[in-house]
N, C-alpha and C positions, 0 to 999 in steps of 0.2 A: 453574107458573112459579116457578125458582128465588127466593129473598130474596137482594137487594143484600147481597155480604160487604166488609164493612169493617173491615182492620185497625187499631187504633189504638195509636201508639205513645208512651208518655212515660212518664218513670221517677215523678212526682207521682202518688199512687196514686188521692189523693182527684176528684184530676180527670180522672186515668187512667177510674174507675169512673162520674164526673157523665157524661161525655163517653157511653161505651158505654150506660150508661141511658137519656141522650138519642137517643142512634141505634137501640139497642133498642124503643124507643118508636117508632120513625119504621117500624119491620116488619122491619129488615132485622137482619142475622146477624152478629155482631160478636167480634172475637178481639182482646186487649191482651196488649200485651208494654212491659216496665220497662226492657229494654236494646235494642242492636241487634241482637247477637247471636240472642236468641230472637224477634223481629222478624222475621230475616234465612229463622230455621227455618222460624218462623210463614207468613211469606211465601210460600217453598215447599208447603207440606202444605194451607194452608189457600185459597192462590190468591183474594188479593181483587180487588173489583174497584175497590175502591178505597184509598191509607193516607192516614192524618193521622200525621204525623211531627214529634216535636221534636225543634228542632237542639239542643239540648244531652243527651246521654244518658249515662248514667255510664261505658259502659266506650268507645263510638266517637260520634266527633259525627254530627251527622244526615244530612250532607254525605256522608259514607262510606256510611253505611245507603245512601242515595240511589243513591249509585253501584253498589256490588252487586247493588239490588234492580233497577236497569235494567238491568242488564247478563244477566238472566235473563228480567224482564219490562218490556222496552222501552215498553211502551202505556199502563200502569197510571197511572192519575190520583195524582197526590201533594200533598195540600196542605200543607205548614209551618205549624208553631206555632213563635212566634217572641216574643222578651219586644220589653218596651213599650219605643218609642224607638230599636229597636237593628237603623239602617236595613243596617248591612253584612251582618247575619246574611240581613234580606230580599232582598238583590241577591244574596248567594252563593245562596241556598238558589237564588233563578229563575236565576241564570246557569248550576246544576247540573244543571238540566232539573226542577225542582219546575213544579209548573203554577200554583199561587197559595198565600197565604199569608195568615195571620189573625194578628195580634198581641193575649198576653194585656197584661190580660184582654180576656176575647172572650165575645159574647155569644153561646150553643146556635143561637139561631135564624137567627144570621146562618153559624155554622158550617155548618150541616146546607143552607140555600141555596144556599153556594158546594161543599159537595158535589154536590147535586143539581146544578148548572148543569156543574160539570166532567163527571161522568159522563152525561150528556145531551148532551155536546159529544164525548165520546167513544165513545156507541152512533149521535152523527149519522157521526163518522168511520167507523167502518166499515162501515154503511150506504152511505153514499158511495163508498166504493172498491169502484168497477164499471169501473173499466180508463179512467178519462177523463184527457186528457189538455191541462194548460190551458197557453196561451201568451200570455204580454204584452212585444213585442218581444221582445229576446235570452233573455227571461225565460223554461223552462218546468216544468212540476211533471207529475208522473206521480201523479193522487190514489191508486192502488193501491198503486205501491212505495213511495211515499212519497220518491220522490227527485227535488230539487230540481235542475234547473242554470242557469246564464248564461255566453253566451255559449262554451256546452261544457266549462266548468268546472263543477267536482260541486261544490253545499255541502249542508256537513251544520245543520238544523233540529232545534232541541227540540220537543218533543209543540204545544207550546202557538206557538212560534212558527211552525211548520208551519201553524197552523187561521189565527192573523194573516194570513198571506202566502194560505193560502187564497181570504182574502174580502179581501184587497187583490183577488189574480186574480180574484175571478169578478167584481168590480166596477172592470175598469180607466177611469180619466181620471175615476172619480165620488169626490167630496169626503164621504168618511166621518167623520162626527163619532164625539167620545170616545162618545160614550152609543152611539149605534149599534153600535162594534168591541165593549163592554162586554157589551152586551146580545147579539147575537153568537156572540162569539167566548167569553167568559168565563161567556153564559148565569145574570148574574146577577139576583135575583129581591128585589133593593131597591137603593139609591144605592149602585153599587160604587165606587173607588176611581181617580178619572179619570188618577191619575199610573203605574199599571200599566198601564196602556196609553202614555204616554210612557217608560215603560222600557222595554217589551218592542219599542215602534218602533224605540228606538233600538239595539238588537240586533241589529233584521234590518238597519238601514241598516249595521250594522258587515259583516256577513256580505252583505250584496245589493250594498252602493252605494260597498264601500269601493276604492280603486284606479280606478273607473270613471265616466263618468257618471251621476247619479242618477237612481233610478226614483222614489225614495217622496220627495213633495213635505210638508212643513209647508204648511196655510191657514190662517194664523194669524185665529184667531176662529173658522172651523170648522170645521177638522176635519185627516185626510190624505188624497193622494190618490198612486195608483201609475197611472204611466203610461210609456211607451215610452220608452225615453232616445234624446237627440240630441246629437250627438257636441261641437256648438257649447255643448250646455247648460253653464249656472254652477253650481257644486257648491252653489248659497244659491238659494232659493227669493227670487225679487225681484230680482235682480243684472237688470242690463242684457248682454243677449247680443245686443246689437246692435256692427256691425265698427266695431272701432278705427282711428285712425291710428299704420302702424309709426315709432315712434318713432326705426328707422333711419333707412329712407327719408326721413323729416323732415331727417334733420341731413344726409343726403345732397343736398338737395333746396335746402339753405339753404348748402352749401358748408361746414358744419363735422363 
């Protein structure tokens, strides 16, 4: 059996080499790189099956790397290293298709976890694509091609929003708490981060629920839940969708 290769990228050298130590330790097979560019090369020749990528690198930011290296390998786990406090860098890097992200300082054990749990999210993904095909109302996924649609419109999914939407579908009208999608979907392996899961819901609601009636409900206190839309539904979870009175007919009714 091959060793997990894992590229690691960041131009800090002293942590560039902590980092690869720590994963060298862990058995698996490790190649660093200081820019994007030999990152970019790396990635190529070296094919991992996983990177840690910082968004700041001296000659392209990490958001670029990002995007070249999906553009060759679509499936590839990417986690961001991101400085402390600096939530825009954390929302671009996941709105870019990163899969998770750890801000320094950061402690090895908790890195190498949310490695493991990524790449364990991604040998279940393709294990699973055996041609199934899931539907919740207008909603359906093809776990193979990986293509989403509603109501016969195509949308396109990131790696990680794909598996969210996943275990929505395989669990329609049931109330999924933050721990459960956490443990799940993101397969972490200590108290993960219960607001990455409110960010990446609110994604897919941008991409599933925008223009339309909603599938994915807030249950404030426990959790979400995706269920079939109804064309009466209120875009607020709570709203009364019970029939009004037309305010015309009123004033027609009253002679004004």
């Amino acid at each position: 059996m091959q060793p997990v290769r894992v590229l690691v990228v960041d131009d800090e050298t002293t942590l560039a080499e902590l980092l690869s130590m720590a994963l060298r330790y862990e058995g698996w097979e490790v190649r660093s790189a200081g820019d994007g560019r030999t990152a970019l090369r790396l990635a190529r020749e070296f094919r991992p099956d996983a990177v840690v990528l910082d968004i700041m690198l001296p000659d392209m930011d990490g958001l670029e790397v990002l995007r070249r290296l999906r553009a060759e390998s679509p499936d590839v786990p990417v986690l961001f290293l991101t400085a402390r406090d600096a939530v825009e860098d954390r929302v671009a890097g996941l709105t870019a298709g990163g899969d998770d992200y750890v801000t320094k300082p950061f402690s090895l054990e908790e890195l190498v976890a949310r490695l493991r749990g990524l790449m364990r999210r991604a040998a279940r993904s393709a294990e699973a694509a055996n041609g199934a095909r899931l539907v919740v109302g207008g909603l359906t996924m093809d776990e193979e091609s990986r293509e989403v649609e509603r109501d016969g419109v195509s949308i396109h999914l990131t790696a990680t929003e794909f598996e969210l939407l996943r275990f929505f579908m395989r669990n329609p009208r049931r109330v999924l708490s933050k721990a459960q999608i956490l443990d799940r979907v993101w397969n972490y392996d200590f108290g993960g981060q219960a607001n990455v899961v409110e960010l990446y819901v609110s994604y897919l609601r941008k991409k599933i629920d925008a223009g339309r009636p909603p599938m994915i409900h807030t249950m404030r206190g426990a959790g979400y839940v995706l269920r079939p839309a109804e064309p009466s539904e209120p875009s607020e979870p709570g709203q009364d969708a019970g029939p009004r009175r037309d305010p015309v007919s009123t004033a027609s009714a009253t002679g004004r």
